[in-house]
Backbone as ProteinMPNN parsed JSONL, in Angstrom:
{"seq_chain_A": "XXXXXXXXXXXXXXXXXXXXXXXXXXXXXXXXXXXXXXXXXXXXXXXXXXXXXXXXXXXXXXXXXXXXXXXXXXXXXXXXXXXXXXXXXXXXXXXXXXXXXXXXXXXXXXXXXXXXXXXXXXXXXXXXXXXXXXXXXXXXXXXXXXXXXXXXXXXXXXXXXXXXXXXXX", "coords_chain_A": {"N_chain_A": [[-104.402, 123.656, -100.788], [-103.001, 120.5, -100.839], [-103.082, 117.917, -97.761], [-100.68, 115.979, -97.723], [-99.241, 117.804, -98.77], [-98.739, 120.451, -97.734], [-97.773, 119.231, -95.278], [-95.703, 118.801, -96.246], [-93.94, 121.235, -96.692], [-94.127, 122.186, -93.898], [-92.909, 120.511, -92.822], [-90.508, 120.957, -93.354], [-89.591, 123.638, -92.408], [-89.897, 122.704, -89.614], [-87.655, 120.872, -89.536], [-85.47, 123.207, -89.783], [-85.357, 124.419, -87.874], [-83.385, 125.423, -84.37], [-82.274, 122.862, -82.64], [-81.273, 121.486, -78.922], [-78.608, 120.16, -78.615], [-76.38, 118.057, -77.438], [-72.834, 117.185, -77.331], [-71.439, 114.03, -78.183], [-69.062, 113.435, -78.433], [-65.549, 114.746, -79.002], [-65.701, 116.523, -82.496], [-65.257, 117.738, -85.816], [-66.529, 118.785, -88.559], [-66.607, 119.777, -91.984], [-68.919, 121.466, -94.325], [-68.537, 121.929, -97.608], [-67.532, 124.153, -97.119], [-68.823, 125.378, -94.816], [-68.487, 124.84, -91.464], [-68.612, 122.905, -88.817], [-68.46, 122.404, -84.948], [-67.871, 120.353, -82.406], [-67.032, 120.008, -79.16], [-66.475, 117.274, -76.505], [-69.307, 116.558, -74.242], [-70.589, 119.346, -74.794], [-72.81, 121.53, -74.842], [-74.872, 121.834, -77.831], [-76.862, 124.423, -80.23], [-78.626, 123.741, -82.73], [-79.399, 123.356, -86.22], [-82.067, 121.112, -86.613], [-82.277, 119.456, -88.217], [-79.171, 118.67, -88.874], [-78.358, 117.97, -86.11], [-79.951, 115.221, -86.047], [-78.652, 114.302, -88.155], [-76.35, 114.292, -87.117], [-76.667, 112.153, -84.153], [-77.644, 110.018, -85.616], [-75.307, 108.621, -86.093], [-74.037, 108.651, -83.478], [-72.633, 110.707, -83.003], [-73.858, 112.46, -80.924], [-76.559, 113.591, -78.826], [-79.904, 114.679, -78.864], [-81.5, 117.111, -77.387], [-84.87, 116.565, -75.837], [-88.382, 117.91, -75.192], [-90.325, 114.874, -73.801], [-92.439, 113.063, -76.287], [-94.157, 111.267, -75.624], [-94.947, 111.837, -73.07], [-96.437, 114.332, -73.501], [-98.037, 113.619, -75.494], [-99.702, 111.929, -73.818], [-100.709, 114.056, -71.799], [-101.98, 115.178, -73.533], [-104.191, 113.63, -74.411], [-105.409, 113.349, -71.79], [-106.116, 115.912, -71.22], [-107.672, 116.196, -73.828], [-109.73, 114.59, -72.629], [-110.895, 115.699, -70.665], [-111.802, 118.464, -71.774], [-114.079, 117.417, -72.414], [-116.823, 117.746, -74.836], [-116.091, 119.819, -75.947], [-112.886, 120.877, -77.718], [-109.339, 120.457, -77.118], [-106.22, 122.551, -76.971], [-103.817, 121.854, -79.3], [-100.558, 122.569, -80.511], [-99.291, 124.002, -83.823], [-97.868, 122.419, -85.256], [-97.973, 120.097, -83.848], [-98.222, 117.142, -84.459], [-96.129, 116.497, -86.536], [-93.949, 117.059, -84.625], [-94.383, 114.928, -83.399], [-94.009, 112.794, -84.822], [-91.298, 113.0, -86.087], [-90.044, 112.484, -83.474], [-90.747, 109.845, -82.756], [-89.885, 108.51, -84.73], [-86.867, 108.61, -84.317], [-87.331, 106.029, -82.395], [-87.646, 103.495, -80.186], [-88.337, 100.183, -81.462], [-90.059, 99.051, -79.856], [-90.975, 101.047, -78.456], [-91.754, 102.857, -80.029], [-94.417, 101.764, -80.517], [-95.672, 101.99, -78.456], [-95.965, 105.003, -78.514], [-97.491, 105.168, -81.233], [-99.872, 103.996, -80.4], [-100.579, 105.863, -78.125], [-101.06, 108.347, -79.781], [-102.91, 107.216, -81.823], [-105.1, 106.748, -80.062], [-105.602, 109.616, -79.481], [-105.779, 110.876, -81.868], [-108.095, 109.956, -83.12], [-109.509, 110.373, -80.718], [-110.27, 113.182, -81.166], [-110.737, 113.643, -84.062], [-113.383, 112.719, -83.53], [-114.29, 114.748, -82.267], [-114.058, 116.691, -84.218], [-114.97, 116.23, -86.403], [-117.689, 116.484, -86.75], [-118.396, 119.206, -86.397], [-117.264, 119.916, -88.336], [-119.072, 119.294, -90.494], [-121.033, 121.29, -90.027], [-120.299, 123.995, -89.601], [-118.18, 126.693, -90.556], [-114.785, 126.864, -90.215], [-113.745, 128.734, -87.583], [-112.214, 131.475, -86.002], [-111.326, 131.57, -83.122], [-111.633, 128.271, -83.127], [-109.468, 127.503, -85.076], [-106.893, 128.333, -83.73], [-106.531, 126.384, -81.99], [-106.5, 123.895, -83.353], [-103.969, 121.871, -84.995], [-101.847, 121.905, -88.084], [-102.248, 120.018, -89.992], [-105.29, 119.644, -88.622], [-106.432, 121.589, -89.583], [-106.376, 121.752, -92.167], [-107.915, 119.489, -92.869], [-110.427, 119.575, -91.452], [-111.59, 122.202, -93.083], [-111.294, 120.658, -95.408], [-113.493, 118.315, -95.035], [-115.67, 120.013, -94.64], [-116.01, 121.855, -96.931], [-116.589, 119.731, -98.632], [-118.907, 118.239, -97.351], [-120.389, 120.838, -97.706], [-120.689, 121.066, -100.433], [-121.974, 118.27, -101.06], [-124.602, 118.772, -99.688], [-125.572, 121.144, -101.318], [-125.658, 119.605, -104.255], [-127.757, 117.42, -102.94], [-129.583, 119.288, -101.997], [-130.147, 121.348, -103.724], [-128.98, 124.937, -104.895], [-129.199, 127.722, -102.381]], "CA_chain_A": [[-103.228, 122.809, -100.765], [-103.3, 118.827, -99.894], [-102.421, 117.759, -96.634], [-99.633, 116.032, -98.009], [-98.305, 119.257, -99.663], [-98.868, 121.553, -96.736], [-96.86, 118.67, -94.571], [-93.931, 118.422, -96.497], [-93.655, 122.481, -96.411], [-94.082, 122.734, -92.457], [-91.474, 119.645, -91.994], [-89.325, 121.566, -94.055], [-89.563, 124.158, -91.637], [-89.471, 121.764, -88.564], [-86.054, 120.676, -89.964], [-84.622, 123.937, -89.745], [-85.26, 125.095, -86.009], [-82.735, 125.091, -83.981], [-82.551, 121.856, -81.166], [-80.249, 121.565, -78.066], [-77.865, 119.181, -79.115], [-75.417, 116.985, -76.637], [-72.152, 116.531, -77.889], [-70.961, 112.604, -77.667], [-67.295, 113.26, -78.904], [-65.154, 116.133, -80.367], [-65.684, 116.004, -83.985], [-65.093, 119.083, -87.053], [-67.313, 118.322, -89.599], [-66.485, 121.005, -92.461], [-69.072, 120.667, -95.84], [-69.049, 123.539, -98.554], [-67.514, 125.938, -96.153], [-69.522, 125.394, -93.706], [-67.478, 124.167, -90.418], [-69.797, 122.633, -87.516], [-67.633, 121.279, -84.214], [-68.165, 120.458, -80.852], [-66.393, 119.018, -77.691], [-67.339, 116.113, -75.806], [-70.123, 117.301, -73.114], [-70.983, 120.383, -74.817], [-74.438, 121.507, -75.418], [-75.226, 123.697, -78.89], [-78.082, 124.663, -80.608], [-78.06, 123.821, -84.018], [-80.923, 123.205, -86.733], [-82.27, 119.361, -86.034], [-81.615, 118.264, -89.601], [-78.004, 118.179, -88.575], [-78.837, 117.251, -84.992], [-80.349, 114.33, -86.564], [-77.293, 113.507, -88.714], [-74.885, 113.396, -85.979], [-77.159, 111.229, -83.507], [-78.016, 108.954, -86.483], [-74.388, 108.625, -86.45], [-73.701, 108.901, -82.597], [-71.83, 111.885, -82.491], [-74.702, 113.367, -80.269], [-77.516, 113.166, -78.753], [-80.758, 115.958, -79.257], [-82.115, 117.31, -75.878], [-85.991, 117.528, -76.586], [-89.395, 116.892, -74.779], [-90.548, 113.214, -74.427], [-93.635, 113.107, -77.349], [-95.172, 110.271, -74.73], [-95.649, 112.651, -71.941], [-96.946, 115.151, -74.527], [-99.123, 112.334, -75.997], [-100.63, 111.552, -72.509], [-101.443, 114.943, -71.551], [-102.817, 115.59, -74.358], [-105.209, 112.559, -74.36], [-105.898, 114.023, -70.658], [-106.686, 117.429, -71.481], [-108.869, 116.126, -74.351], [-110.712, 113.85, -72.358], [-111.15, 117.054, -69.581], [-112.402, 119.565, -72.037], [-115.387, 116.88, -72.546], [-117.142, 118.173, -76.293], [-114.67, 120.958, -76.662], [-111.236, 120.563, -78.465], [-108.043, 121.225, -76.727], [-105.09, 123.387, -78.018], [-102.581, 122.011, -79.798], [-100.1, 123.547, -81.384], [-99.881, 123.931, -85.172], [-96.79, 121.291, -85.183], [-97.901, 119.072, -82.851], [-98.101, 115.622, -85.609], [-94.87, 116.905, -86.804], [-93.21, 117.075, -83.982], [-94.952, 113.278, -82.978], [-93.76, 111.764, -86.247], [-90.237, 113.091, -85.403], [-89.781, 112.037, -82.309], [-91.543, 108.542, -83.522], [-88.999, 107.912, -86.021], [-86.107, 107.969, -83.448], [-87.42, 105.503, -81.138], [-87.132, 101.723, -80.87], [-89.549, 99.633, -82.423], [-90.966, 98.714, -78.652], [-91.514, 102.566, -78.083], [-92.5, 103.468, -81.116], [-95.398, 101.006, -80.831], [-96.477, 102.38, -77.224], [-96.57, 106.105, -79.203], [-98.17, 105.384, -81.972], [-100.626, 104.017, -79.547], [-100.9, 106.735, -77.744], [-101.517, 108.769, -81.463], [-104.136, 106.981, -82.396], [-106.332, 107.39, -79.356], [-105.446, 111.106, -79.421], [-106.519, 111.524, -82.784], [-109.301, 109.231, -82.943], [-110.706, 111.524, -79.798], [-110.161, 114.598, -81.889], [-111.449, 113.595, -84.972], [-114.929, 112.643, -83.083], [-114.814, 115.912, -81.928], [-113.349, 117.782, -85.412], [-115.545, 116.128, -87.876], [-119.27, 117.202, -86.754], [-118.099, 120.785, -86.122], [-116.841, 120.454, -90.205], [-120.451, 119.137, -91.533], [-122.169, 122.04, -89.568], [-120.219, 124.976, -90.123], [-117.062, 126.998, -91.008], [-114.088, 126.979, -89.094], [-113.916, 130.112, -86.859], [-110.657, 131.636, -85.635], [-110.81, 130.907, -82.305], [-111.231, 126.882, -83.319], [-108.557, 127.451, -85.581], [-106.001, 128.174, -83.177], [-106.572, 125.008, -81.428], [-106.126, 123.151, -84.011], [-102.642, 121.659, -86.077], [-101.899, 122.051, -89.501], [-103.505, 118.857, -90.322], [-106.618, 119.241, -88.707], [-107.434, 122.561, -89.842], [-106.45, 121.62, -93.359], [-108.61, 118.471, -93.018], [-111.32, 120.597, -91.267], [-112.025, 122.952, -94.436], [-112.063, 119.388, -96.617], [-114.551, 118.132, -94.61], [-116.256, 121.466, -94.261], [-116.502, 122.166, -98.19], [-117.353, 118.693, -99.017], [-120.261, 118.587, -96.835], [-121.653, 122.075, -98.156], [-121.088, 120.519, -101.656], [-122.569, 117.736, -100.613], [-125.96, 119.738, -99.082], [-126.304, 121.648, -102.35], [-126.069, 118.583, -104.581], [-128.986, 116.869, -102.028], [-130.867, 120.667, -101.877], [-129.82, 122.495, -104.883], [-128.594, 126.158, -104.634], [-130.527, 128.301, -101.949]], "C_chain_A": [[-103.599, 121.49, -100.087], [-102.647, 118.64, -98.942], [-101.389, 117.252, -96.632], [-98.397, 116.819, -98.257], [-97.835, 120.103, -98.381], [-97.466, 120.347, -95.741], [-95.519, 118.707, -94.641], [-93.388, 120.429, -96.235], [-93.832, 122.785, -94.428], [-92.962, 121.471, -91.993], [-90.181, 120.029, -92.091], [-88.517, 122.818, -92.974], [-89.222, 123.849, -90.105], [-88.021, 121.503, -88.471], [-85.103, 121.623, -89.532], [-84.534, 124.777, -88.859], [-84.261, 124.651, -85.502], [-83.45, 123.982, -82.89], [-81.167, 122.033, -80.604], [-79.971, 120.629, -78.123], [-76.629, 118.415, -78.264], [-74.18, 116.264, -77.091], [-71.184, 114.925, -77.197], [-69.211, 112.724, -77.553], [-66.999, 114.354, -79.301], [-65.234, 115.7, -81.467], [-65.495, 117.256, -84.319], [-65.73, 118.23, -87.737], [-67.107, 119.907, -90.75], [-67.41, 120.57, -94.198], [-69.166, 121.952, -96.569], [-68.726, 124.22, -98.003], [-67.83, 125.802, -95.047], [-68.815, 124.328, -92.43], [-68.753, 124.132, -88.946], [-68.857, 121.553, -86.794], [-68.149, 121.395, -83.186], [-66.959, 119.52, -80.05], [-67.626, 117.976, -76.993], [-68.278, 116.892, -74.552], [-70.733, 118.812, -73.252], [-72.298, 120.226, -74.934], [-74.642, 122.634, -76.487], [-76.618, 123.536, -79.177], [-77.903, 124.662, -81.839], [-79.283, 123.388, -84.873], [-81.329, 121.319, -86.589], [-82.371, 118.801, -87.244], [-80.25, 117.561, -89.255], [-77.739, 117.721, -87.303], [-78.957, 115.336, -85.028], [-79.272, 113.075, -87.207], [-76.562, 112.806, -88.335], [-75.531, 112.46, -84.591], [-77.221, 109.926, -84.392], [-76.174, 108.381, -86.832], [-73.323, 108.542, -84.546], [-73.031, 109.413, -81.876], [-72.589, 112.437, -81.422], [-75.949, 113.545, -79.847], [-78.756, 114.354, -78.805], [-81.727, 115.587, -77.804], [-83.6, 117.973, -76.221], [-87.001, 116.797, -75.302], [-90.174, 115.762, -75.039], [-92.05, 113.464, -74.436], [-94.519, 112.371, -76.075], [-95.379, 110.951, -73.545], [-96.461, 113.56, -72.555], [-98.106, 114.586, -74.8], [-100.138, 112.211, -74.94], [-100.867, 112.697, -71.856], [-102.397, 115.581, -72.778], [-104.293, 114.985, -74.487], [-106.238, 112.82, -72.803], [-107.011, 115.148, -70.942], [-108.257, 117.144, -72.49], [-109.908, 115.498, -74.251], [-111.461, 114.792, -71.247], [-112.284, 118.189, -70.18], [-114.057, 119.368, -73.142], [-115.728, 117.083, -74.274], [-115.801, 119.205, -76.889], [-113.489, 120.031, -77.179], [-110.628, 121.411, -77.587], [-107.277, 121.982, -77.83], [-104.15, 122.259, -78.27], [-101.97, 122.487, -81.032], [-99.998, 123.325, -82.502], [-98.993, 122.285, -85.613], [-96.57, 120.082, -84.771], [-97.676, 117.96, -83.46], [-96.888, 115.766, -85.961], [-93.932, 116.413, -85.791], [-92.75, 115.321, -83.079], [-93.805, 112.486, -83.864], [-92.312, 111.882, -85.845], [-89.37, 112.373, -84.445], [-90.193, 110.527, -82.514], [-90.178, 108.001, -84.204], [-87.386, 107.34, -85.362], [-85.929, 107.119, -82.805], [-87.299, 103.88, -81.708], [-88.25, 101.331, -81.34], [-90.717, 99.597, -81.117], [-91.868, 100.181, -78.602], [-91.972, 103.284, -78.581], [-93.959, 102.753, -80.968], [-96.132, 101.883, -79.392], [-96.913, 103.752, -77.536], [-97.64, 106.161, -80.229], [-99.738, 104.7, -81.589], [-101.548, 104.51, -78.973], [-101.712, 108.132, -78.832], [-102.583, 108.853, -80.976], [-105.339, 107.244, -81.618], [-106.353, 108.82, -79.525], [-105.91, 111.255, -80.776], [-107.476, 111.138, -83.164], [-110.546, 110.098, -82.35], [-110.613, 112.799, -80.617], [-110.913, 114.734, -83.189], [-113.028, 113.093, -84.8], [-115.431, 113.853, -83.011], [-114.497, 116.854, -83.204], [-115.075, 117.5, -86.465], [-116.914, 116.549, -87.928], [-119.08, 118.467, -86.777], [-117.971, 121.001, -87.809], [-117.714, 120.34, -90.652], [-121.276, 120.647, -91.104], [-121.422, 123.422, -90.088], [-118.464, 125.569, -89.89], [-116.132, 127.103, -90.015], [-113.934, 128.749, -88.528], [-112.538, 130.255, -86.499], [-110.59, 131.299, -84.359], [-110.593, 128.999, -82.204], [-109.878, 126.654, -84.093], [-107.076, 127.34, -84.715], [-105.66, 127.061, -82.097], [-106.157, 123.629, -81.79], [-104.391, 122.702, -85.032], [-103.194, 122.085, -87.306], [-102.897, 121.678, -90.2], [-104.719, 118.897, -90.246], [-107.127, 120.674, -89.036], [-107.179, 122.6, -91.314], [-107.946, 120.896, -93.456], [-110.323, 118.849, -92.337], [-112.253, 121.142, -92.482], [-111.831, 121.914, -95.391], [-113.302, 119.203, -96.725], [-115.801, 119.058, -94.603], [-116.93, 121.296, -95.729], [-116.82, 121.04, -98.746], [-118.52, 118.425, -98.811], [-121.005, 119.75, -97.443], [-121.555, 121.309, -99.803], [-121.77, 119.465, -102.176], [-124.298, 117.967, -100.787], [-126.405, 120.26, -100.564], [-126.162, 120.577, -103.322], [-127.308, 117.776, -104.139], [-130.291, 118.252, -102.58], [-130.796, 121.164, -102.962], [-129.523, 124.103, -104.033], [-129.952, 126.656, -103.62], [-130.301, 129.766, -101.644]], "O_chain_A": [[-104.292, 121.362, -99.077], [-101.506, 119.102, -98.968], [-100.658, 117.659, -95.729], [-97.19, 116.657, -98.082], [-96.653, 120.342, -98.133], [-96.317, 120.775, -95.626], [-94.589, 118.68, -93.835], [-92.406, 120.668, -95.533], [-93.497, 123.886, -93.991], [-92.3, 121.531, -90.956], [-89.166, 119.758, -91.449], [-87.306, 122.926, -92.78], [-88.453, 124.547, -89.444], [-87.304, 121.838, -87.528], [-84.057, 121.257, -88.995], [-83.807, 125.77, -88.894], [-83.901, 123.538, -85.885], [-84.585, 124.032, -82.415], [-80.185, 122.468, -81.205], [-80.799, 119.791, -77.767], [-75.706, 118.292, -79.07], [-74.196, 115.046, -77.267], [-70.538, 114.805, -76.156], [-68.421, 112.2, -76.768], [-67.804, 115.074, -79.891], [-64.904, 114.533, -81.675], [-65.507, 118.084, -83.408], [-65.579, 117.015, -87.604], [-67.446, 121.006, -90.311], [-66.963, 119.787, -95.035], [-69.81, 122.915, -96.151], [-69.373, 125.267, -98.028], [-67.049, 126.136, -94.157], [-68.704, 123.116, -92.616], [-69.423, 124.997, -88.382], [-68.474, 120.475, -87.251], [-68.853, 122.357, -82.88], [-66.261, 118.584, -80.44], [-68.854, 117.904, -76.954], [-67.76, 117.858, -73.991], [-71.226, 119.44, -72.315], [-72.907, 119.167, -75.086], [-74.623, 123.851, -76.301], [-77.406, 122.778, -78.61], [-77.092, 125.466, -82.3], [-80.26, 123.032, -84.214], [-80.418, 120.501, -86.465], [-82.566, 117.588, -87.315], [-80.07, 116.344, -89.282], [-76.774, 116.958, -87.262], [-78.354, 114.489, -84.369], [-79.085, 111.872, -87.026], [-76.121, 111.68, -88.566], [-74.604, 112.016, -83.914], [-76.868, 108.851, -83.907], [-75.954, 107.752, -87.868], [-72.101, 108.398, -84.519], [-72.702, 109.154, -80.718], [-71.822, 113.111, -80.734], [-76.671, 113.709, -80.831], [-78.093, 115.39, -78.753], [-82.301, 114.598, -77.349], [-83.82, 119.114, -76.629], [-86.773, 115.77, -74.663], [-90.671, 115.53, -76.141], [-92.785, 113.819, -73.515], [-95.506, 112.954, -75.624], [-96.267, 110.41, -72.886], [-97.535, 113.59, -71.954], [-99.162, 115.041, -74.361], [-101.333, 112.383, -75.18], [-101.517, 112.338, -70.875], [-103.357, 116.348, -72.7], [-105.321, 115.647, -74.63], [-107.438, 112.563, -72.709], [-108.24, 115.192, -70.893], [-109.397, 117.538, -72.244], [-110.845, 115.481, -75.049], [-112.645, 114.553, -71.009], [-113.232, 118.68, -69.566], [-114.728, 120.076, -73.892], [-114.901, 116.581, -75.035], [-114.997, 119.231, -77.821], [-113.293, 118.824, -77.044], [-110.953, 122.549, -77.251], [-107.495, 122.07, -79.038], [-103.697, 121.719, -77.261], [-102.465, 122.734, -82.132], [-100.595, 122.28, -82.761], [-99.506, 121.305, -86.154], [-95.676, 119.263, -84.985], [-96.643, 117.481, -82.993], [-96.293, 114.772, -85.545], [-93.187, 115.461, -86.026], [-91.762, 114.805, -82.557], [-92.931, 111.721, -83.455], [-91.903, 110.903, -85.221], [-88.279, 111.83, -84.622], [-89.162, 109.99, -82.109], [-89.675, 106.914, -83.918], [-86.819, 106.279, -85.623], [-84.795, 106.912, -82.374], [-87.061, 103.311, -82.773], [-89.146, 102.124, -81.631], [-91.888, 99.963, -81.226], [-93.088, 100.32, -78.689], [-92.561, 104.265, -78.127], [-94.81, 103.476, -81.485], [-97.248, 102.373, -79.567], [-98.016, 104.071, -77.092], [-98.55, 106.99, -80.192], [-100.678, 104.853, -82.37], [-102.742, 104.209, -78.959], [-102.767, 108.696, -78.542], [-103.182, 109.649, -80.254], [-106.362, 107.757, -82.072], [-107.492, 109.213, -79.777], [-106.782, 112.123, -80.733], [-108.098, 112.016, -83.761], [-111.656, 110.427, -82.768], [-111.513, 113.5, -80.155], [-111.61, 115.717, -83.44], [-113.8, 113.069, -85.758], [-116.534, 114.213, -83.425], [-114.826, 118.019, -82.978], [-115.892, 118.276, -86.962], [-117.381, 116.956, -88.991], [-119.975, 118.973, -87.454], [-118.432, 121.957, -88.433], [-117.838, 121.175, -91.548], [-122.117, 121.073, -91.896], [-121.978, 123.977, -91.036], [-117.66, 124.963, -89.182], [-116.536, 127.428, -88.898], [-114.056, 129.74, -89.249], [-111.734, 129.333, -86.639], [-109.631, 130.546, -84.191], [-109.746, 128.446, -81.502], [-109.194, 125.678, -83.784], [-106.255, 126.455, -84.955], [-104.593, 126.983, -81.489], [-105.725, 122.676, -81.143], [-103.906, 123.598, -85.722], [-104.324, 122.457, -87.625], [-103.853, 122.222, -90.753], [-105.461, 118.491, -91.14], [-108.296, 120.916, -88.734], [-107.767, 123.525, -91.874], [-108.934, 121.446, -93.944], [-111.305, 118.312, -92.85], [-113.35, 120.68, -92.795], [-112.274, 122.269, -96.483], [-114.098, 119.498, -97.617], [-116.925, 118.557, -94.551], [-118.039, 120.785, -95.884], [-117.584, 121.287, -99.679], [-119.319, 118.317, -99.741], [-122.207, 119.626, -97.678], [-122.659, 121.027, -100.268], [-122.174, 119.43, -103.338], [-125.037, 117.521, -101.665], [-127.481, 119.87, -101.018], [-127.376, 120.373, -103.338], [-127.991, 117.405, -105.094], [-131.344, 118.19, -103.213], [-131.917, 121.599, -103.224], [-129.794, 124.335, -102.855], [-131.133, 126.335, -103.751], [-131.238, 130.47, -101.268]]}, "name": "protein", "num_of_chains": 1, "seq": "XXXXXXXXXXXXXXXXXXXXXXXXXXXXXXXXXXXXXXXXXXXXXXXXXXXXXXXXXXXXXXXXXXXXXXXXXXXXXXXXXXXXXXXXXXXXXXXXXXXXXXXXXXXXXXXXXXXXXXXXXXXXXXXXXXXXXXXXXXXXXXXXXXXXXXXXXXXXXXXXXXXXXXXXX"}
């Protein structure tokens, strides 16, 4: 599957977790049946598509951890664990992009910032591990979606690569 493909199926999924949600105002919202209300000052849990809705709309605000502390330990950790790769979780870009999309233009610029070094350092450390040899399960669980899609690209390109150069051995 292309990393595109695989993305849109795990955002899909992203979408439909619940988040802790901050209500701004009472509202009823009723669509198809389906009846979703809150009071002013409540807190629910509701899937962050519709989270999304009613912030983008300022019914409410979505109670989540801030990506830029995330971002900067991460960039920590992976400057700590020297050659090795840190963990993150399978979601982690997901959850970036997300959180990204909310923000102002200023803050978005200081994340996607933060990103790029973080995956920059990761992909120094991802992409020699893919010419040499197969991903293993404990690297796997270290890795996101992304980079263990983009991993086994790299991976089987290189061996197709090698035997093109060597021929079959």
């Amino acid at each position: 599957m292309k990393i595109n493909e695989l993305l849109q199926v795990y955002t899909i999924g992203y979408q439909t977790e619940d988040v802790k949600t901050v209500i701004n105002h009472d509202f009823k919202i009723d669509v198809s049946g389906v009846t979703i209300s809150g009071k002013q000052g409540e807190v629910i849990n509701m899937p962050r598509w519709i989270a999304q809705t009613l912030e983008s709309e300022t019914h409410a605000e979505i109670q989540e951890s801030d990506m830029g502390i995330e971002l900067t330990q991460s960039i920590s950790k992976e400057n700590f664990q020297g050659e090795e790769l840190s963990h993150l979780e399978p979601d982690f870009y997901i959850k970036v992009r997300g959180f990204m999309a909310r923000q102002s233009d200023k803050d978005r610029d200081k994340l996607e910032s933060l990103l790029n070094t973080l995956v920059r350092k990761r992909l120094g450390k991802l992409i020699p591990r893919a010419n040499s040899m197969e991903l293993s399960a404990d690297l796997a669980k270290k890795l996101s979606i992304e980079e263990r899609t983009l991993y086994n690209i790299v991976h089987d390109n290189s061996a197709e690569f090698m035997t093109q150069i060597f021929g079959e051995k």
